[in-house]
C-alpha positions in Angstrom: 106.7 86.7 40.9 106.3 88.7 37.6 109.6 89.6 35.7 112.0 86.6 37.5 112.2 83.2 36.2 111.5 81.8 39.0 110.7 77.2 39.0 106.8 78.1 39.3 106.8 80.5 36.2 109.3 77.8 34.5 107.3 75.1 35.3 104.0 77.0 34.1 106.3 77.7 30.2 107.1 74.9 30.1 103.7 73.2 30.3 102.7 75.6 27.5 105.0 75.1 25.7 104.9 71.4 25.5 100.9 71.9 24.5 101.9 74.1 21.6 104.7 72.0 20.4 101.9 69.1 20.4 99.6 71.5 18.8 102.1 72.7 15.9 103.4 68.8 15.6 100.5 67.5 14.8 100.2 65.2 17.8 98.0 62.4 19.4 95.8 62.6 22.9 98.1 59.4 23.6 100.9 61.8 23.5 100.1 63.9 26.3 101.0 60.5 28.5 104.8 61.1 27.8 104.6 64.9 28.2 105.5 64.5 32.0 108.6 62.8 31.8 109.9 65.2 29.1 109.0 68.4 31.3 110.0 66.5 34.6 113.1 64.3 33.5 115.5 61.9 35.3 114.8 60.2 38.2 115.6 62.0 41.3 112.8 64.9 42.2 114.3 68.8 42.1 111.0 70.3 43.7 109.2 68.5 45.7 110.2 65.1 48.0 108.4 63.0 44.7 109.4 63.3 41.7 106.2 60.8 41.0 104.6 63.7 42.8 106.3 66.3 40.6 104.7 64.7 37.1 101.6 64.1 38.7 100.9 67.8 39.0 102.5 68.7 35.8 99.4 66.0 34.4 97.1 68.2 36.1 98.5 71.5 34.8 98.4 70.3 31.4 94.9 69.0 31.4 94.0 72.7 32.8 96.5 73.8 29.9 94.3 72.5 27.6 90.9 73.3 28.9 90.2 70.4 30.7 89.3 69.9 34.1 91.1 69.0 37.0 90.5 65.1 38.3 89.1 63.7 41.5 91.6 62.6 43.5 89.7 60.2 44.8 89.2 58.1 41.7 91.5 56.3 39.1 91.3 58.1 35.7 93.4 58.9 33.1 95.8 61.8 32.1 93.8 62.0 28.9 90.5 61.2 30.0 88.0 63.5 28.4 90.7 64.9 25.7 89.4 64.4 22.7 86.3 66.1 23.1 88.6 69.2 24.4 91.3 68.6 20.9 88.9 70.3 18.5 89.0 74.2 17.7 85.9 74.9 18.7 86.1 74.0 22.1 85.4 76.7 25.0 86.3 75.3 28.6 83.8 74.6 31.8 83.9 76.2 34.8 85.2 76.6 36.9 88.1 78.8 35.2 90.9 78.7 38.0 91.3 76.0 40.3 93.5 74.0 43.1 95.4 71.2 42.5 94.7 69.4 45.9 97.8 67.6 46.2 99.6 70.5 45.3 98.4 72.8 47.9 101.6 73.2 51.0 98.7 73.5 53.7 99.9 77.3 54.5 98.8 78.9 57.9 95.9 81.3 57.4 97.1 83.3 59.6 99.5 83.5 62.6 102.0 86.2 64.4 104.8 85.0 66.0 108.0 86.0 67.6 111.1 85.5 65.7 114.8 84.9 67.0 115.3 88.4 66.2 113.6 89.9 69.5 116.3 91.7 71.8 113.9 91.1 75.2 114.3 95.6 75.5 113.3 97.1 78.7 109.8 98.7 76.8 108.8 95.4 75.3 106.0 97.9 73.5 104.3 94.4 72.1 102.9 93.5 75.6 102.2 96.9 76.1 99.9 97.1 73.3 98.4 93.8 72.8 94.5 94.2 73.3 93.8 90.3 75.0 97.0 90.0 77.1 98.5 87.5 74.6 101.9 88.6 74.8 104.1 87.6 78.6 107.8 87.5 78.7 109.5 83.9 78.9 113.4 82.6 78.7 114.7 86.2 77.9 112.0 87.0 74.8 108.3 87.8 73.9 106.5 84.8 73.9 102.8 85.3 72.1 99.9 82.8 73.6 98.4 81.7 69.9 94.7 80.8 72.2 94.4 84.4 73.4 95.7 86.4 69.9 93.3 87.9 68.0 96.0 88.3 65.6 95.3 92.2 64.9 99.1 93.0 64.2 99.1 95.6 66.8 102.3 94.3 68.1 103.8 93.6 64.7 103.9 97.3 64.2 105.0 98.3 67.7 108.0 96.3 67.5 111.1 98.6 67.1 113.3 95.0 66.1 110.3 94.4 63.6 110.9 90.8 65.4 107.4 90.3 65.3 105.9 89.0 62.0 102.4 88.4 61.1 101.9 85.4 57.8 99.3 84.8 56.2 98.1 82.4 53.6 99.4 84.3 50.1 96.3 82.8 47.8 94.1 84.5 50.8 95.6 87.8 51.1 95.7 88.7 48.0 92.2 87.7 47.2 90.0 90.8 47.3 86.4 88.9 47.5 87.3 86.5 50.6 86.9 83.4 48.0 89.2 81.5 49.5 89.1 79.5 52.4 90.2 75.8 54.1 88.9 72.0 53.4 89.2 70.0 56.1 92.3 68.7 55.7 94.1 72.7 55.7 94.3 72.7 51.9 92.9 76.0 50.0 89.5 75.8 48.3 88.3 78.3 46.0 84.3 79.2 46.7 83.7 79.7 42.6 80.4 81.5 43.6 82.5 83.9 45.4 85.6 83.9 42.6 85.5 86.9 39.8 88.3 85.1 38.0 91.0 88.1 38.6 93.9 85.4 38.7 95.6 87.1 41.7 95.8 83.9 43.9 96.8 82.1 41.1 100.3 84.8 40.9 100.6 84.6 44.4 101.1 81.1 45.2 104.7 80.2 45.9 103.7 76.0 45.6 102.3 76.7 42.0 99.1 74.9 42.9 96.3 77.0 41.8 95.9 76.6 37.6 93.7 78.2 34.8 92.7 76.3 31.7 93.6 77.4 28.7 93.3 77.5 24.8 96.4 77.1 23.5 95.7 73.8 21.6 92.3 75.1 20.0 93.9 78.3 19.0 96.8 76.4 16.8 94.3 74.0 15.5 92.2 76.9 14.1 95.4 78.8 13.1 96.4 75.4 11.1 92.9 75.4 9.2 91.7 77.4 6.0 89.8 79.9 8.3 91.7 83.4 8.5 92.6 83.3 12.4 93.6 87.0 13.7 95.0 88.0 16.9 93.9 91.0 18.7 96.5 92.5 21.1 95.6 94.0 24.2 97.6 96.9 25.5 99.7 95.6 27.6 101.5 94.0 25.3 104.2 97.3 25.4 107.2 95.3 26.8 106.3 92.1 27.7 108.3 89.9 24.8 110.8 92.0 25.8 112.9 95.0 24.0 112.7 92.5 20.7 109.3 93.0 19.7 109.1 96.9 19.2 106.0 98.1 17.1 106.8 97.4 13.9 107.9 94.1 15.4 104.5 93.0 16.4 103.0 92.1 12.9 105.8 89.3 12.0 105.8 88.3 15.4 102.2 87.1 15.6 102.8 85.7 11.8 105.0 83.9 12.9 102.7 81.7 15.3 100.7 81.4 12.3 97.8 84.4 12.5 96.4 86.4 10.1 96.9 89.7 10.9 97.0 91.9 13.7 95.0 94.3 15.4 95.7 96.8 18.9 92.8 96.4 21.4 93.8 100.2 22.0 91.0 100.5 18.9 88.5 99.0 21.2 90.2 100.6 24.0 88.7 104.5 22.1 85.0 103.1 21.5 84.6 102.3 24.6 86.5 105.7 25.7 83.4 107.6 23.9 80.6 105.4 25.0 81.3 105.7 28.9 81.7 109.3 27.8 78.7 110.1 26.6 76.9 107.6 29.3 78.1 110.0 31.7 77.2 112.6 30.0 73.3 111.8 29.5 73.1 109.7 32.7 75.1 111.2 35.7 73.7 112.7 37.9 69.9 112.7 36.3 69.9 108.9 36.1 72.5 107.5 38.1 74.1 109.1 41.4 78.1 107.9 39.8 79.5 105.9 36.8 81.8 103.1 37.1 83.8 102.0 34.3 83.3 98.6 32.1 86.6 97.2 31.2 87.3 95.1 33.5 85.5 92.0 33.7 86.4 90.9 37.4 85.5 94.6 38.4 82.4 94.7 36.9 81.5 91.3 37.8 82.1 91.9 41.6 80.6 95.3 41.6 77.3 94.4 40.4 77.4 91.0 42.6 77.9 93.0 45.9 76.5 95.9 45.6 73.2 94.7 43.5 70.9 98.1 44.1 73.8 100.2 42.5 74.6 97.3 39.5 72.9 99.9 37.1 76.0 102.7 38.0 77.8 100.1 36.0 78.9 101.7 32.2 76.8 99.2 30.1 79.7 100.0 27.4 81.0 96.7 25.7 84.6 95.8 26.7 87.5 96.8 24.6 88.1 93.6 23.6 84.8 92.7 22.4 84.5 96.0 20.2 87.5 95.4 18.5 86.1 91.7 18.1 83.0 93.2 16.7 84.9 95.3 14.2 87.0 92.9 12.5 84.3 90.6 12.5 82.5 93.5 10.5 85.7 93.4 7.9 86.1 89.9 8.2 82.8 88.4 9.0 84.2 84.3 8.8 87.1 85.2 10.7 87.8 84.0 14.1 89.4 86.2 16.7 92.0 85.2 19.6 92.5 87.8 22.5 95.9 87.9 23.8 96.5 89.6 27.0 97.3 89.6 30.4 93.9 88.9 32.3 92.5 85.8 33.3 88.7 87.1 33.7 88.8 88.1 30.0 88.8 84.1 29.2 85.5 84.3 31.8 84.0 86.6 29.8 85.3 85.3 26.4 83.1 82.1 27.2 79.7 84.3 27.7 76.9 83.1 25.6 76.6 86.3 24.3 80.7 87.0 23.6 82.0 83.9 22.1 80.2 84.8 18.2 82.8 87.5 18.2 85.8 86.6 20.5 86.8 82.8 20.0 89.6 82.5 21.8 91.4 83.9 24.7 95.1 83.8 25.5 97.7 85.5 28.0 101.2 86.7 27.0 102.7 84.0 29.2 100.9 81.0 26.9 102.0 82.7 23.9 105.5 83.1 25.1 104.5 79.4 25.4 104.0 78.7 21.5 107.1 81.5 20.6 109.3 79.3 22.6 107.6 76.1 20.7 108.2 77.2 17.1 111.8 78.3 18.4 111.2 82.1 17.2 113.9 84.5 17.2 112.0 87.5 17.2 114.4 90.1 16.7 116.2 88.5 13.7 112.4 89.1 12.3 112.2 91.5 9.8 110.5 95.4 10.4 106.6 95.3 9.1 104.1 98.1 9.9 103.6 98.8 13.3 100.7 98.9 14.9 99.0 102.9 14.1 95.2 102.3 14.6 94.5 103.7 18.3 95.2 106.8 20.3 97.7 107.4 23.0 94.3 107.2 25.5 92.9 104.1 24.3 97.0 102.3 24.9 96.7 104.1 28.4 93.7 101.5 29.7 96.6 99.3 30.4 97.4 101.4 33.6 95.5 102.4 36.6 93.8 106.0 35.7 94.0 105.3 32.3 90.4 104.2 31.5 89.2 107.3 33.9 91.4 109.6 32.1 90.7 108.9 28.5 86.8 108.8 29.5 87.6 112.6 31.2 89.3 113.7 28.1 86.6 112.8 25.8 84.1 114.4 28.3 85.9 117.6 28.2 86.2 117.6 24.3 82.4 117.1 24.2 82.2 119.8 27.2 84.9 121.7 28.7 83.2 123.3 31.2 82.4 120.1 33.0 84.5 119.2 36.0 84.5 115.7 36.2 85.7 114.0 39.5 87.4 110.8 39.4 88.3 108.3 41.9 89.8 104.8 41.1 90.1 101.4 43.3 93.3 99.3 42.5 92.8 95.9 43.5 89.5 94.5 44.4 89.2 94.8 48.0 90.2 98.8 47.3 87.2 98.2 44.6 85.0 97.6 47.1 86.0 99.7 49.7 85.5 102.4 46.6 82.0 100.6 46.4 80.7 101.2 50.0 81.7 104.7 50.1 80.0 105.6 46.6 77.1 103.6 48.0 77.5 106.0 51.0 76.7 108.7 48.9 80.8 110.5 49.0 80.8 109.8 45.1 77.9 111.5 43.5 78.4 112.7 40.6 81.7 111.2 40.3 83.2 108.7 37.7 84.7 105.3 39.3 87.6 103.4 37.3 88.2 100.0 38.9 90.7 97.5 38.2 90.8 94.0 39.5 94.8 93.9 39.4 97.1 96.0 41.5 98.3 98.8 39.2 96.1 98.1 36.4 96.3 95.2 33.0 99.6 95.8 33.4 100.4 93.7 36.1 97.6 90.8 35.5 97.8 87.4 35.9 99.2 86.5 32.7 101.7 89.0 32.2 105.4 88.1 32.3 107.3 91.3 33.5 107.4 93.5 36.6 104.7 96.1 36.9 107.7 99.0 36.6 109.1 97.3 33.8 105.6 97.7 32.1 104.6 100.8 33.2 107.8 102.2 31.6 107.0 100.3 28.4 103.6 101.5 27.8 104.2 105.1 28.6 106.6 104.9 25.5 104.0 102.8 23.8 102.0 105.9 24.5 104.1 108.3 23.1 104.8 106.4 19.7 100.8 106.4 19.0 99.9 108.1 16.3 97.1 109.9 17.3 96.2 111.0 21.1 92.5 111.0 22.1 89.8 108.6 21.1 88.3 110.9 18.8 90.9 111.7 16.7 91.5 108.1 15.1 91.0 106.6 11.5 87.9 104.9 12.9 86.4 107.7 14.7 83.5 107.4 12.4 82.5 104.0 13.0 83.2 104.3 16.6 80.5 107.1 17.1 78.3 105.2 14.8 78.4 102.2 17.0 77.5 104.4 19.7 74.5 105.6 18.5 73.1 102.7 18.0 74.0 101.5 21.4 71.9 104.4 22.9 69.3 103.8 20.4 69.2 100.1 21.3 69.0 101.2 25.4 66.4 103.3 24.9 64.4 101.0 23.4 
């Protein structure tokens, strides 16, 4: 649960935290062996009925934590098998990305409805009434549902006037929007990684803490502690989530504190790509394409062009924000390397792209750098005031939210032609992605311009954020209004930005 400190999200800080500590330290592989017993200490368990089982999955976390994979169960190896191959900077993980610790996994019900203490036995009893199979008879006083016959379709769940009747299922699997979850045989959740887009939802939702990502926490302080200039690009989300603290001109000292370069807003990527979709749609829709769909979000993109394969070219074929600002500073700063730090999980998928990693080397969430803040004990608001962060428009911060991709892209449109009327529709959350996908496919969305976004309420609430999605949303409207300029056109890069686009056009028509 975003925004609360609740054991999983402690649990999950402190793991990072340990890993930068070790990172910033200076420490061994062997070290990682007494990591465990710091995190999990004394001798009496406080989660789970182990406390042997508690530090074996915290060795499992921080193997993910630093980009290694998760071990066979099955066979005897140790914590720090395969670490010193992952210790080095230059190291980019293996799928698969997210993961199940096995002997984390609670065995949840898929699904089930069932009749609590709370039913009153009333005169209607509406739930037998309406129940499709006959699953529901009247025993001792109560409803009494027959789980053999119930086809679990909730009709009674809504019917009851007591709301006595409550239909579970499986968190990891509801909130998957591409079905890529299912059971082993033993009841514990397996993730099908040819299904899996990497959105990190399942990971949020788990109450048991079992499903991990690896990271790059260690490879990113290992760089930062070398001669090579190491800067971090900021996505933006970042409006709120360290908190009141670290306001705008707060940003800079922040992120020099951790040890990086310099500092750049993803917003700046955020307006390229604002006036490459633009003028995609522009030339392309509807003479070329019958829609567009938008290109920021990996998971998204990834999942639209999977399932729906003879509309994958309605796709923008725009870079992501994050790799255009990547590709900028590496213009500036050509033996630089460049961490992303955000709040998606998919952006470390596509960080690790053959084609991606020369510009973006390594991918973080806010909740691993709150990881290395809390390491080097930083007290960000006894920081002094730098420059803030002025380089993008008030359009290019909005990607952050739901609509704001769609809307900066029908802005620009309109500057370039304001007699064009273009219709937008958006998809929240990849199952309304996909339901967005088989109605464009139907032909309802011709002509139209498609913004999806794998998270629920846009960047703002993804997987690797720390606060709640109102909290956020508050933040980066304000973030909004402090930007210095307010459509993608208008910035100091403008320039370059229209430059790079034509020679992405150039390059597709050749």
């Amino acid at each position: 649960m975003k925004g609360v400190e609740t054991n999983k999200n402690l649990i999950r800080r402190r793991v990072f935290e340990a890993i930068a500590r070790l990172a910033y330290e200076g420490g061994k592989p062997e070290d990682i062996k007494n990591l465990p017993y710091e995190i999990i200490p004394g001798e009496v368990a406080t989660y789970r009925e182990s406390i042997f089982l508690e530090r074996a999955i915290i060795e499992e976390r921080l193997r993910a934590a630093l980009g290694l994979p998760l071990r066979d169960i099955t066979e005897h190896t140790s914590v720090i098998d395969g670490i010193e191959e992952s210790m080095v900077p230059e190291t980019y993980y293996k799928p698969p990305l997210i993961d199940i610790i096995k002997f984390a996994c609670y065995k949840c019900p898929e699904k089930r409805v069932f009749v609590t203490d709370g039913c009153q036995g009333c005169l209607e009893h509406p739930c037998m009434e309406v129940c499709p199979k006959g699953a529901i008879t009247f025993k001792n006083g109560r409803s009494y549902i027959d789980d053999e016959k119930c086809v679990k379709c909730g009709l009674c769940v809504n019917a009851c006037q007591y709301n006595a009747i409550i239909k579970q299922e499986r968190p990891c699997v509801k909130s998957c929007g591409v079905n890529a979850i299912k059971s082993d045989q033993f009841g514990r959740a397996v993730i099908d990684q040819d299904r899996c887009v990497s959105c990190g939802m399942c990971l949020v939702n788990c109450p048991f803490g079992a499903i991990v990502d690896k990271g790059q926490i260690y490879q990113t302080i290992m760089a930062i502690k070398s001669e090579t200039p190491v800067y971090a690009i900021v996505a933006p989300a970042i409006a709120g989530q360290f908190g009141k603290q670290m306001s705008d001109n707060k940003i800079r000292p922040a992120f020099r504190a951790l040890g990086f370069t310099d500092v750049y807003e993803v917003a700046l990527g955020a307006d390229m790509c604002t006036i490459q979709e633009a003028n995609d749609f522009l030339e392309e829709v509807p003479s070329k394409i019958p829609f567009m769909g938008t290109s920021c979000c990996p998971a998204w993109n990834k999942m639209a062009q999977r399932d729906f394969p003879k509309y994958a070219n309605t796709i923008s074929m725009a870079l992501t924000p994050m790799v255009l600002t990547a590709r900028l500073i590496k213009t500036e700063h050509p033996d630089c390397k460049i961490c992303f730090i955000g709040p998606c999980l998919s952006k470390k998928e596509e960080a690790s792209r053959t084609n991606i990693k020369s510009y973006v080397d390594f991918t973080l969430t806010f909740e691993e750098v709150a990881g290395m803040f809390e390491a080097l004990d930083v007290d960000i608001a006894a920081l002094p005031a730098d420059v803030p962060l002025k380089q993008a428009s008030s359009d290019g911060r909005g990607f952050a939210a739901s609509g704001g991709v769609a809307s900066a892209v029908k802005n620009y449109i309109n500057k370039l032609d304001p007699d064009i009327d273009v219709k937008i529709v958006k998809g929240e959350g990849l199952a309304e992605c996909k339901r967005m996908m088989m109605m464009a496919a139907r032909g309802k969305y011709n002509g139209y311009l498609l913004e999806g976004m794998a998270c629920p309420g846009g960047c703002i609430s993804g997987a690797g954020t720390l606060q709640t999605i109102m909290s956020s949303s508050r933040s980066l409207q304000q973030s909004q209004r402090e930007a210095t300029f307010q459509r993608a056109g208008d910035t100091i890069y403008a320039s370059w930005i229209k430059d790079l686009v034509n020679i992405e056009q150039t390059l597709k028509k050749e």
